[in-house]
Structures are given as structure tokens and as C-alpha cells.
C-alpha positions as CSV (number, residue, x, y, z in Angstrom):
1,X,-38.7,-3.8,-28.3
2,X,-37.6,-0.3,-29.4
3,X,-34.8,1.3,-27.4
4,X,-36.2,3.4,-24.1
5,X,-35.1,6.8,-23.6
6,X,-32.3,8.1,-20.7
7,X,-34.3,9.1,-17.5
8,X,-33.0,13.0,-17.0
9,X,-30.3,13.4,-14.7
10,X,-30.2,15.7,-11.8
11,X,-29.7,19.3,-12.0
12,X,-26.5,20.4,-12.1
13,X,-25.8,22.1,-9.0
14,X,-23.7,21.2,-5.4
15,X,-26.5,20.0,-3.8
16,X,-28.5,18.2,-6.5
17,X,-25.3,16.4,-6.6
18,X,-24.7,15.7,-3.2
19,X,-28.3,14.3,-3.4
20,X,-27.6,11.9,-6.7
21,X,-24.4,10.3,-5.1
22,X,-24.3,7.0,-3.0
23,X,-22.9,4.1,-4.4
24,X,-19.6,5.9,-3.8
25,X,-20.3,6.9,-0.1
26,X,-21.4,3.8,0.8
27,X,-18.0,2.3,-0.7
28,X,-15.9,4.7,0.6
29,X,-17.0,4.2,4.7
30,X,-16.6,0.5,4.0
31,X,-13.2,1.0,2.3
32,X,-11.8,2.8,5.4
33,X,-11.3,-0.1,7.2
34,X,-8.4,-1.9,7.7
35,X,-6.2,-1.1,5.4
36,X,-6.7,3.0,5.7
37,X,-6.8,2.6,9.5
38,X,-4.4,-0.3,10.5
39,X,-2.4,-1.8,7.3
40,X,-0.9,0.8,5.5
41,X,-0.1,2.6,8.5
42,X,2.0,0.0,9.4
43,X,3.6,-0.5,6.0
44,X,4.3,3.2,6.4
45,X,6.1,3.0,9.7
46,X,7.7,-0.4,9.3
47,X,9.0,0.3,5.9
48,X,9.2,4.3,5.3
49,X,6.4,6.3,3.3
50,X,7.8,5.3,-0.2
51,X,4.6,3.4,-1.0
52,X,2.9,6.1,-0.7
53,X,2.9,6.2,-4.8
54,X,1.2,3.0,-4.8
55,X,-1.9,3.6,-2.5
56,X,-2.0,6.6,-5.0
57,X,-2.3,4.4,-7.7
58,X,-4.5,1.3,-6.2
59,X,-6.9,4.3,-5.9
60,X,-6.7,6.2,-9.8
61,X,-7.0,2.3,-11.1
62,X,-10.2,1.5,-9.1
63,X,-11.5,5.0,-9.4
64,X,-11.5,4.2,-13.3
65,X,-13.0,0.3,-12.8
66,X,-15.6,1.4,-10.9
67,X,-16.6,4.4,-13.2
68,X,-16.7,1.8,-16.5
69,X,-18.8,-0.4,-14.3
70,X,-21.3,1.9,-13.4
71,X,-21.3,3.1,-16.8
72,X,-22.8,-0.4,-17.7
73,X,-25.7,0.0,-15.4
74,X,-26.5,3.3,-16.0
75,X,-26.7,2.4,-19.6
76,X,-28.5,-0.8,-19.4
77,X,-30.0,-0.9,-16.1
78,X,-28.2,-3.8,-14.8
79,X,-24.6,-4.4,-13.1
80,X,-21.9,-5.0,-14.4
81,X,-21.8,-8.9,-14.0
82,X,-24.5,-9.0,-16.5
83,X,-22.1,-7.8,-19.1
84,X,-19.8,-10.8,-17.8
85,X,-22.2,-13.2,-18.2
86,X,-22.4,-12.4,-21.9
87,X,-18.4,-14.0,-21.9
88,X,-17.8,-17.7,-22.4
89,X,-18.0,-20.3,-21.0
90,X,-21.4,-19.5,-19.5
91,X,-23.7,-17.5,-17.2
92,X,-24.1,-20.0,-15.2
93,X,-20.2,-20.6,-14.7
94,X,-19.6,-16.7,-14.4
95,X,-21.9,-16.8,-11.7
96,X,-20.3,-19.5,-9.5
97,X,-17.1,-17.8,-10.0
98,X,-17.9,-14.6,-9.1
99,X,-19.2,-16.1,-5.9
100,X,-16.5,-18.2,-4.8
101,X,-14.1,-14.8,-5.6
102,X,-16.0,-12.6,-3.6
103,X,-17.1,-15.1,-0.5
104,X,-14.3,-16.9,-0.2
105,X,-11.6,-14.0,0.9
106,X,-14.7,-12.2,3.1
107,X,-15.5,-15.5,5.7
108,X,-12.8,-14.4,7.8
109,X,-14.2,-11.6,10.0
110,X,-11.0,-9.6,10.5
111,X,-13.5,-6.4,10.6
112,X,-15.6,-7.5,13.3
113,X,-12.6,-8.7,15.5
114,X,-10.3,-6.0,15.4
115,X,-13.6,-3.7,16.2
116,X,-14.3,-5.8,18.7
117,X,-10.7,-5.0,19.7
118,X,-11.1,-1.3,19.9
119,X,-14.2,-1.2,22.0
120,X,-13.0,-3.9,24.6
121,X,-9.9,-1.3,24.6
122,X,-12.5,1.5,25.1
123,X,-14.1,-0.5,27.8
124,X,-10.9,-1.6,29.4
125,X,-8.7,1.5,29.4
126,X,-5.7,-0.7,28.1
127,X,-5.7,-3.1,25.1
128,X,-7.4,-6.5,25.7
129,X,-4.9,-9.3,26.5
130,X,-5.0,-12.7,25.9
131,X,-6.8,-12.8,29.6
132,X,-9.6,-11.0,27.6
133,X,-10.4,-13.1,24.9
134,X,-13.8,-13.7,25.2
135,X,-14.7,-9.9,26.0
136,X,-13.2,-9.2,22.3
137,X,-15.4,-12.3,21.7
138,X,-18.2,-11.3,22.8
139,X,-18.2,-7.9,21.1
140,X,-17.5,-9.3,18.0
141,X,-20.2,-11.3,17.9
142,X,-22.6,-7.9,19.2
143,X,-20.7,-5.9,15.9
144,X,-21.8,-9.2,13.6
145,X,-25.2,-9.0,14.6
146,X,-26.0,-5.1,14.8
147,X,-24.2,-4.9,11.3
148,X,-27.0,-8.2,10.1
149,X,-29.7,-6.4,11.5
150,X,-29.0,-3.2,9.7
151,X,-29.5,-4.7,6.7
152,X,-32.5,-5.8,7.2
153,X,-34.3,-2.4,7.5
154,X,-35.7,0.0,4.8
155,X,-37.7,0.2,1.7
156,X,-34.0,-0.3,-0.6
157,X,-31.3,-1.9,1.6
158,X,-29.1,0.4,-0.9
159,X,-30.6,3.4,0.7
160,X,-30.3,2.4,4.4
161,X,-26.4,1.7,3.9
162,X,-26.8,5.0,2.2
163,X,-28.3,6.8,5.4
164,X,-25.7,5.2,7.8
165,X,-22.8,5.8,5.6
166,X,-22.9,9.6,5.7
167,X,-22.8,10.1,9.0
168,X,-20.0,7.2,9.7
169,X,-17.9,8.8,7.0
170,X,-18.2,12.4,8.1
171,X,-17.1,11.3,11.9
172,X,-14.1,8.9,10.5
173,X,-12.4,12.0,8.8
174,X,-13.6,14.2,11.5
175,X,-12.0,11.9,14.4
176,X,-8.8,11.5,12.1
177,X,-8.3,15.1,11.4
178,X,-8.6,15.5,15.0
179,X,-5.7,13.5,15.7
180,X,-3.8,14.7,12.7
181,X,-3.6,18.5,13.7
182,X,-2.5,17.5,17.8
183,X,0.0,14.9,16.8
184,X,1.9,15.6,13.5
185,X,4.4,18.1,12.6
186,X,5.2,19.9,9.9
187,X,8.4,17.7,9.5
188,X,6.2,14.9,9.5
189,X,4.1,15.8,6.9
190,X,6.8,16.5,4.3
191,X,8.4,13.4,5.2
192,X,5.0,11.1,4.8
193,X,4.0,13.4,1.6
194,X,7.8,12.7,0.0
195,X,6.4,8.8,-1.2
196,X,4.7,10.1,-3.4
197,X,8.1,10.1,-5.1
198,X,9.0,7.0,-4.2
199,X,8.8,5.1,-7.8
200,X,11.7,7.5,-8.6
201,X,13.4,5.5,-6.2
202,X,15.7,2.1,-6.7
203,X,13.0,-0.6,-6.9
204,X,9.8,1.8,-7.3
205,X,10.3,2.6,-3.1
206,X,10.1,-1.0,-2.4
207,X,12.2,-2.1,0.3
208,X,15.6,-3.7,-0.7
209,X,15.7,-8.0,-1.1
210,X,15.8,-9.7,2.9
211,X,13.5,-7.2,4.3
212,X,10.4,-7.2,2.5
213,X,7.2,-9.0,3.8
214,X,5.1,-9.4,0.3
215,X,2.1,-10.5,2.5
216,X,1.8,-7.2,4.3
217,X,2.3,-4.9,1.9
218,X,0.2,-6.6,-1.4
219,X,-2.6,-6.9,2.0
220,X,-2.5,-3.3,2.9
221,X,-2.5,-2.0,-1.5
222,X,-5.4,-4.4,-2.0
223,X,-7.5,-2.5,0.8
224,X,-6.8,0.9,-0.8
225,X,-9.4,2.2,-1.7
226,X,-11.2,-1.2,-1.7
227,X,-10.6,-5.0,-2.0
228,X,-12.2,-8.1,-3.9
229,X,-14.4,-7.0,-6.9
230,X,-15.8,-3.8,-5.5
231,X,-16.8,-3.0,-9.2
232,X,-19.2,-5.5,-8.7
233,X,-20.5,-3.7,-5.3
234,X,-20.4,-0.4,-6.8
235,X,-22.5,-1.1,-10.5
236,X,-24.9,-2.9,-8.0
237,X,-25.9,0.1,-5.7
238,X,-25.7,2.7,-8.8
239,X,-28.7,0.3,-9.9
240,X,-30.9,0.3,-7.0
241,X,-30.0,4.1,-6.3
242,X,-32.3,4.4,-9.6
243,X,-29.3,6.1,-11.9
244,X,-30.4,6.2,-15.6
245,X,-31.9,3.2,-17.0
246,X,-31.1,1.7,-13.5
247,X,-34.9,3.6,-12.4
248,X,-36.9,0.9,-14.4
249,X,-34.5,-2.1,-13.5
250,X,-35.9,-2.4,-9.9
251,X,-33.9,-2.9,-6.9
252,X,-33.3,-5.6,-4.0
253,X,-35.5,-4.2,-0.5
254,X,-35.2,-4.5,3.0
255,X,-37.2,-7.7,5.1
256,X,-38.6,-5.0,7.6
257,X,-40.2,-1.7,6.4
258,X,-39.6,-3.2,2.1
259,X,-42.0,-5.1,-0.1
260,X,-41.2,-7.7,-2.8
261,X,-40.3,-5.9,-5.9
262,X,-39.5,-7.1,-9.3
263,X,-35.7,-7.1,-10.2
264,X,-36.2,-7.6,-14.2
265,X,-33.0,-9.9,-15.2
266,X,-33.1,-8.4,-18.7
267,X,-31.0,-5.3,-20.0
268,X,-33.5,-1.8,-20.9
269,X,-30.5,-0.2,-23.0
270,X,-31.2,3.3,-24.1
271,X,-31.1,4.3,-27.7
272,X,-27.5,5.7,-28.4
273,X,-28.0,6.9,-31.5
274,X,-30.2,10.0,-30.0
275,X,-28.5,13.1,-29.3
276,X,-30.6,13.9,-26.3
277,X,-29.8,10.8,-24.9
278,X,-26.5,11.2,-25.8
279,X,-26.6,14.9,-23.5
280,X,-28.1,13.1,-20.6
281,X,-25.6,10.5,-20.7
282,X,-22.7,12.8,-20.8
283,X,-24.4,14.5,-17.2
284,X,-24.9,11.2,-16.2
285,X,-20.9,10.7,-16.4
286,X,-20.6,13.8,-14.6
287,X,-22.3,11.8,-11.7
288,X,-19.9,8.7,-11.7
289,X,-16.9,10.2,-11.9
290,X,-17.7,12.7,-8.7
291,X,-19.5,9.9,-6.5
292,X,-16.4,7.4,-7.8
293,X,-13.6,9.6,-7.8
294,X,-14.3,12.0,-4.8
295,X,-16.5,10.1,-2.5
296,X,-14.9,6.6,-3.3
297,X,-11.3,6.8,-4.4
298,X,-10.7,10.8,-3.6
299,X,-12.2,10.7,0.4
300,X,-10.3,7.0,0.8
301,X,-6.8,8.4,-0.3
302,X,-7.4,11.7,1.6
303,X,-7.7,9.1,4.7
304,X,-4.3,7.2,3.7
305,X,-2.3,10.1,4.1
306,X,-4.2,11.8,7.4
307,X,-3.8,8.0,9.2
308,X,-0.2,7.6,7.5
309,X,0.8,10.9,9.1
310,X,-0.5,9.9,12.4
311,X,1.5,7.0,12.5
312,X,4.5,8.3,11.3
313,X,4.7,11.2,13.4
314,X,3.7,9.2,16.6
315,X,5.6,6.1,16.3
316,X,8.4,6.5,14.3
317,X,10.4,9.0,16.5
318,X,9.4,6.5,19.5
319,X,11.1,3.8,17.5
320,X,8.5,1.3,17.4
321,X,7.2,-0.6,14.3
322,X,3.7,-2.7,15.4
323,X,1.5,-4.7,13.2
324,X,-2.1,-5.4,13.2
325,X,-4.2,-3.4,15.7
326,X,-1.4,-2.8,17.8
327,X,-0.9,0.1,15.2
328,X,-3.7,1.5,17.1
329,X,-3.5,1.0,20.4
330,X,0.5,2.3,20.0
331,X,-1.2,5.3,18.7
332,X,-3.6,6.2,21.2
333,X,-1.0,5.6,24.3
334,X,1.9,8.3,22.4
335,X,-1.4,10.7,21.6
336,X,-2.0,10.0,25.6
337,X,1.2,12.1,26.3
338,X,-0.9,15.1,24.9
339,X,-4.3,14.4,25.7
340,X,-4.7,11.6,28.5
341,X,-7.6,9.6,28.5
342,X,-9.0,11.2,25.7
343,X,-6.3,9.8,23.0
344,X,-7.8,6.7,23.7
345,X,-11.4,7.8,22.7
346,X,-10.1,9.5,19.7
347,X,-7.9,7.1,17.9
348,X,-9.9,3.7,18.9
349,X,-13.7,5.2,18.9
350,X,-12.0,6.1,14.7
351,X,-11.1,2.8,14.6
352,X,-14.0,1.1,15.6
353,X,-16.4,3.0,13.6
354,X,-14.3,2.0,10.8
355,X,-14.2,-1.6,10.9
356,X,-17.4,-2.0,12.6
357,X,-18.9,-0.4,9.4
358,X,-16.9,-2.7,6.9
359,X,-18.1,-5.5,8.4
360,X,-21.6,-5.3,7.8
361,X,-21.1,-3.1,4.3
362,X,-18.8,-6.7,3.2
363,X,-22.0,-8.7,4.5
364,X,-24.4,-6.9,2.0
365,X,-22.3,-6.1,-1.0
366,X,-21.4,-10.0,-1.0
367,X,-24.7,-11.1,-0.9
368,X,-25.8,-8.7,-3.5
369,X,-23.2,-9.6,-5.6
370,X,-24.2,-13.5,-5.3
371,X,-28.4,-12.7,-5.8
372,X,-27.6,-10.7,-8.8
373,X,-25.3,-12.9,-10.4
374,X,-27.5,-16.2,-10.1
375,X,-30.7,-14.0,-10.6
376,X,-29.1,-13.0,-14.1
377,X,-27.6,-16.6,-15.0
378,X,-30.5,-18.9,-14.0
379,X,-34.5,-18.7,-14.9
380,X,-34.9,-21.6,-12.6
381,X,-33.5,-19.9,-9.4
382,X,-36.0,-16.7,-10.6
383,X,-38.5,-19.4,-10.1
384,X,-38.3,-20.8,-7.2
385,X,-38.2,-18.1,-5.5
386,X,-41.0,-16.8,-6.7
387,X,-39.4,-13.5,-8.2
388,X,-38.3,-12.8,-4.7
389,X,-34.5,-12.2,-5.0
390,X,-34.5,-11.4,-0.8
391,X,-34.8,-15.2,-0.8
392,X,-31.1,-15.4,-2.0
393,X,-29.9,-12.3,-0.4
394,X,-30.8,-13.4,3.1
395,X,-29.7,-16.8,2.9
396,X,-26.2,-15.0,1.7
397,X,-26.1,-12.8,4.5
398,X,-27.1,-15.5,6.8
399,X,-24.4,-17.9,5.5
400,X,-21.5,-15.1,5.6
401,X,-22.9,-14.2,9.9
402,X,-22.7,-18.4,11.0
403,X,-19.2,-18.3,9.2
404,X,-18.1,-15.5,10.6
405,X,-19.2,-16.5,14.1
406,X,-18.0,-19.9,13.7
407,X,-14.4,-18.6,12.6
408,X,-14.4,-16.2,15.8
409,X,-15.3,-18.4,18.1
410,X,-12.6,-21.2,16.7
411,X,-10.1,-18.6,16.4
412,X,-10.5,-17.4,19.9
413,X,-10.3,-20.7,21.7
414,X,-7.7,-22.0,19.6
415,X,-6.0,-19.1,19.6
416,X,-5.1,-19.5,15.8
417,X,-5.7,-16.1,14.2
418,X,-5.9,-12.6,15.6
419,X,-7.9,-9.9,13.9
420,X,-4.9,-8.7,11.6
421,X,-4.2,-11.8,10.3
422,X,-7.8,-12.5,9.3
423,X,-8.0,-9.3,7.9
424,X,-4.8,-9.9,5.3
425,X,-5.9,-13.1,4.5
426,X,-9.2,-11.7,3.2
427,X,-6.9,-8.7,1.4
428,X,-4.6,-11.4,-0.4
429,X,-7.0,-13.8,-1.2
430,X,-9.3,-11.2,-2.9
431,X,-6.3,-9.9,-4.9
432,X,-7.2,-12.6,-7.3
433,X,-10.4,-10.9,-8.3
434,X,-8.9,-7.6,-8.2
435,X,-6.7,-8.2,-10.9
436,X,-9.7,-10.0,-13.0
437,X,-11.7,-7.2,-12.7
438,X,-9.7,-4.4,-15.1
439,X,-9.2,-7.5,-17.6
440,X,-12.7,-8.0,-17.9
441,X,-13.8,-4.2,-17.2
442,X,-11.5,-3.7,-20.9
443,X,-13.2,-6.1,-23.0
444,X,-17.0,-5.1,-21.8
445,X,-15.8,-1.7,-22.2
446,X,-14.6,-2.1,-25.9
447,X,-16.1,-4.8,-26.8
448,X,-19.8,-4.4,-25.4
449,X,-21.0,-1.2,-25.0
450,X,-21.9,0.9,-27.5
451,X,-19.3,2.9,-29.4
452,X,-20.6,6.5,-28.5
453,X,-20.1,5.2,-24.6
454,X,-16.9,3.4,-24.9
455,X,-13.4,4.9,-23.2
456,X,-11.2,6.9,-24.3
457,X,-7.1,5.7,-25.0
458,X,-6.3,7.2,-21.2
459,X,-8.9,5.0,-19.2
460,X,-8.2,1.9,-20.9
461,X,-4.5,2.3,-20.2
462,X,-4.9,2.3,-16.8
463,X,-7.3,-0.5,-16.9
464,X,-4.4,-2.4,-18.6
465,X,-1.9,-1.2,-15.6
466,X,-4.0,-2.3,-13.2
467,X,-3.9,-5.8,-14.5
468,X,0.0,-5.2,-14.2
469,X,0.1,-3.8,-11.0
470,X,-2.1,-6.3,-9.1
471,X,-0.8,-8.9,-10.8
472,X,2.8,-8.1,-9.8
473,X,1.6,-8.4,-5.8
474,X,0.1,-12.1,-6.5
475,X,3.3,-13.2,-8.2
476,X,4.8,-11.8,-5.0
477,X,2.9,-13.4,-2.5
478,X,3.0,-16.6,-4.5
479,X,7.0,-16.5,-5.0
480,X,7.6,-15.5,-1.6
481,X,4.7,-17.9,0.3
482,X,5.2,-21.2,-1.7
483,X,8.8,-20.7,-3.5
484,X,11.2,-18.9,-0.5
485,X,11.9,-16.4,-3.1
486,X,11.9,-12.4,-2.9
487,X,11.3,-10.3,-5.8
């Protein structure tokens, strides 16, 4: 079959633009979540703003993955994992691993706890106790099931996360900002801004040998901007948003108000030896780069300083270091000084729209992630179910809700896990992927697509950083976990 042509990409212009992005946007709402709103704050306040340097980095590297990974779907109309497939030992294999990466660190519903957390707060006037267990309960099981039954609506489930995420972004920065201006000084915004020089100090900023938890602080960098293999999440919705050869590919619909559609699990590469495909695709990049760079990576480290200055300039002078969601509610009672009740509106209505929307975003781009990846390795699964990939998505999504529900209610009548713990156990666990995910994203790069499309020497050097730089946070957690011993 001869090569297709590149579908024409959008006008240039600011709102043809604003109109082409989403995979970003719906990335970045889920990636301010806990470790914009709750971890790195705490790393911040516990540990001084020398990391700073680092969230600035997590975000360039996964800026750049998910920009080559889009890449692959916009030139062959399918995600990236299709590309991996293509790697020994087998589709098949690729596909089971890619599943137990991604599911395994997202079972533990941190997310819906600790937003269960900040509306029981709002609801209580005070931070829940251990008297109020089964309120947080209870609400975490509501934010579970709202977030599955959003994904059940619309014509593409990629558009309806698309719809909600735009306004749930807008009102995150909007209720941060908020608390920026009333609580931080100028002081404190030199002295937060200042870690962005902290590799120029003795050990890169990190804290000296004896005081360093490893666990925190690799869980907070692996939540900026986002954890697990996002690229995977990302290449996904730039395919059902229709970009470039991504339009003929089809796309996975909603169970209410969507139809069954055919998701083709072949590649429709376009001919790169034509110029004018060539011209499209270079407008095409255009697009990536601004939905990944500004919406995704850009919007998320925007929101690491704006909560890190909060938290700095509240807490710090009052002397007080807390963990988990405490990070919060310390917040809202020192903004309470200023504005009363309202501090408590402000900083945990923030906080619940943030987890609350990571939740259910983690519920979809997981089971996306597992449909596409058995779709693409197995004919047989195609057939039985009937060319209907919903069949797979819902019975992921379904799977990943009992889970969840199961671990809250264990947790809460055990009382073995609160929310922040949950929530770093996911982060950790998925470093694993996050550090397979450059590796890979270098030899599909240079190895796999087509000359004319491949990086330049700049992208694939931070691709091979990235492998570094996560890597250096496992052997941490692993030396310090297992072996008693501090890098």
C-alpha cells in the first residue's frame, strides 16, 4: 500500500492553537496532583528550596519524552507502544509489561483518599481525625465513582477528559495564585526561586548524609510533571484527538453518548520523502511542543513554584515541617490568620480539585494504555471482542475502581496506610517505568522513525539524562530501603 499523505495541520494562529491542543491539558490537570500540591511542598519546607533545580529538570526530560512520543503517532497513527512492540522479545511480552508497570504503582488510591481528605476538611471545618475515618471513607469512595462515571460519557472519552480538564486546570492556578499573592512575600519568593541554583551546591542541593529521606524526595520528582509512563498516556490521546495520521487511526469512545468504532491496529505512515508532507509535519511539531511543553510540563512547573512559595512562606517562619496532607491543612490554618474561614475554602477546595481529578485521569490513561497495548500485540484479543476495544477498556477501569475500593476500605479499618503514603508508593513504584521510558523513547527515535523525523543531538541528550537522573532516585530508594545505606 503506497504511503498516505499528512492530514493539514491547523492554521497557525492563538486560537487555532488553543483549539488543536489536549493531550497536554488533559496531562497537565492530572499531573497537579500530589506531588505539585502536597509532595514537593513538603520537600521544599522540610529540606529548603534547593531541589527546586530538579522539579526543573523532571519537567524539560518529560517535556522532551512526551514530544518524541507523540511524534510517533502523529507520524504513524498509532502510540507509541506500537513502536515498542516492534523490540524483542515480543509484542505480546511488551504488552504484559507495559501493563504490570503502569497498573501496578496506580492500585493504591492515594488521589481519591487524600481528596476525600480535603472535602471531609471542608465539611468539617477542621481536618478529619482518626474519629473520622469513615467520612474520609465514604468520600473517597463518592470521588472513585464520579471520576468512573465520567469516563463513561461522550462520543471520544479523549474529548470528555478534554472538556473537564480545561476548566479544572484554569481554577487550580486560579485558586493557587489566589493564595500566592495574600500569603507570600517578596523575601519568600527570592528565597524559594534561589533552588534553582541549588546543583551549584555541595551534593547538587541534596541534603547532607543522616538527614535525607530518599523515599520522599525520589516520590515527590517522579510526580513532577507526571509519573509512570505518561508517554504512553500522552501518544494515546494525540491519537484519538485525530493529530496527523492519528485522524484515520480511529479512537477508543465513550459507553454512553459513543458508538463502536474501528481502532485499526496497523501503522498508516505518511510518505517522508514528500516535501509537502515534510511542511505539514514541521507545523505539526509546532503543535507538540506547545501542547507538551506549555500546557503539560510549562503550566505543571509554573504550579511547583506558586505551591512551593505558599508553603515556604506560610510554614517555614512558623517552624513547622508536615508531611502528607497535613501540608495542606497547615496551610489553610496560617492563611486563616489573614482570611478566616475562607483560607480553608481556598487552599483545600485547590486541593481537592486536584487530586480528585488525578484520580479518575490515572483510571483512564491506565486502561487506555492496557487496551492499546493488547489490541496492538494480539489478533485474538481483536477477535473476541468483536473489534470492540471498550470491552478491554471497561474491564480495566472496572478492575482499577474494585482495587481501589478494596485498598480504601482495608486501609481505613486497619488503619495501615494514609493517603500520603499510598500516594508515594504509587510515585516510587512507577519510577521504574519512568526511567525505561527515555531508554526506549532513544532507540524508537533513532532507530525507527524515519530519518527526516528523527532528533536532533540536544533532545537525545536529555533523553540519555533522563535515564541518569531517574535512575539515580531508584538506586536511592533501593540502597536506602533494603541496604541501610545513604547516598
Amino acid at each position: 500500500m503506497a504511503p498516505e499523505a499528512l492530514p493539514e495541520p491547523p492554521k497557525p494562529g492563538v486560537w487555532s492553537y488553543l483549539k488543536a491542543v489536549g493531550p497536554g491539558v488533559i496531562l497537565g490537570s492530572m499531573a497537579i496532583g500530589s506531588g505539585e500540591w502536597i509532595l514537593f511542598p513538603a520537600i521544599v519546607v522540610k529540606y529548603g528550596p534547593y531541589l527546586l533545580w530538579a522539579a526543573l529538570l523532571s519537567c524539560i526530560i518529560q517535556a522532551v519524552v512526551a514530544v518524541e512520543s507523540m511524534k510517533y503517532a502523529v507520524y504513524s497513527g498509532q502510540p507509541i507502544h506500537k513502536a515498542y512492540q516492534k523490540l524483542p522479545p515480543s509484542p505480546l511480552a511488551w504488552a504484559w509489561a507495559w501493563t504490570l508497570l503502569i497498573f501496578i504503582p496506580v492500585i493504591w488510591p492515594g488521589w481519591a483518599a487524600a481528596s476525600a481528605t480535603a472535602i471531609a476538611a471542608l465539611q468539617l471545618g477542621r481536618l478529619p481525625g482518626p474519629q473520622d475515618a469513615y467520612l474520609v471513607l465514604a468520600w473517597g469512595i463518592v470521588a472513585l465513582t464520579v471520576g468512573l462515571l465520567v469516563i463513561h460519557f461522550g462520543e471520544k472519552i479523549q474529548r470528555t477528559l478534554e472538556l473537564v480538564s480545561w476548566p479544572i486546570l484554569v481554577l487550580l492556578v486560579a485558586t493557587i495564585i489566589i493564595g500566592v499573592v495574600i500569603a507570600a512575600s517578596p523575601q519568600a519568593w527570592l528565597e524559594v526561586l534561589s533552588g534553582f541554583g541549588g546543583f551549584l551546591k555541595p551534593r547538587l542541593g541534596f541534603p547532607s548524609q543522616g538527614e535525607i529521606n530518599w523515599y520522599m524526595i525520589a516520590a515527590a520528582i517522579a510526580y513532577i510533571p507526571a509519573g509512570f509512563g505518561f508517554n504512553l498516556f500522552i501518544s494515546s490521546y494525540a491519537r484519538d484527538k485525530g493529530w496527523g495520521m492519528g485522524s484515520k487511526a480511529g479512537y477508543i469512545s465513550g459507553l454512553v453518548g459513543g458508538n463502536k468504532v474501528e481502532l485499526r491496529a496497523d501503522e498508516i505512515p505518511f510518505d517522508v520523502n514528500n516535501q509537502e508532507n515534510l511542511r505539514r509535519w514541521r507545523e505539526w511539531l509546532k503543535i507538540m511542543r506547545l501542547d507538551s511543553y506549555v500546557f503539560f510540563s510549562g503550566i505543571t512547573m509554573v504550579t511547583v513554584i506558586l505551591t512551593s512559595v505558599m508553603a515556604y512562606a506560610l510554614l517555614v517562619p512558623r517552624g513547622l515541617a508536615p508531611t502528607g496532607f497535613q501540608v495542606a491543612a497547615a496551610q489553610a490554618e496560617a492563611l486563616s490568620a489573614v482570611l478566616g474561614w475562607a483560607a480553608w475554602v481556598i487552599v483545600l477546595l485547590g486541593g481537592f480539585w486536584a487530586l480528585f481529578d488525578t484520580q479518575w485521569g490515572i483510571m483512564d490513561s491506565v486502561a487506555r494504555t492496557v487496551t492499546d497495548n493488547f489490541w496492538f500485540a494480539s489478533e485474538w484479543v481483536r477477535r473476541m471482542t468483536g473489534g470492540d476495544p471498550r470491552k478491554i477498556y471497561y474491564a480495566v477501569v472496572y478492575a482499577i475502581y474494585a482495587l481501589s475500593v478494596i485498598i480504601l476500605v482495608i486501609s481505613t479499618v486497619y488503619k495501615l496506610a494514609e493517603p500520603y503514603h499510598l500516594s508515594a508508593t504509587g510515585a516510587v513504584l512507577g519510577l521504574l517505568a519512568l526511567t525505561l521510558a527515555p531508554i526506549l523513547q532513544l532507540v524508537v527515535s533513532n532507530r525507527i522513525l524515519p530519518k527526516p523525523l528523527r532528533p536532533g543531538i540536544v533532545t537525545n541528550i536529555i533523553l540519555a539524562v533522563g535515564v541518569v537522573f531517574y535512575g539515580f532516585f531508584i538506586a536511592a530508594v533501593i540502597l536506602q530501603m533494603f541496604f541501610k545505606t545513604t547516598l
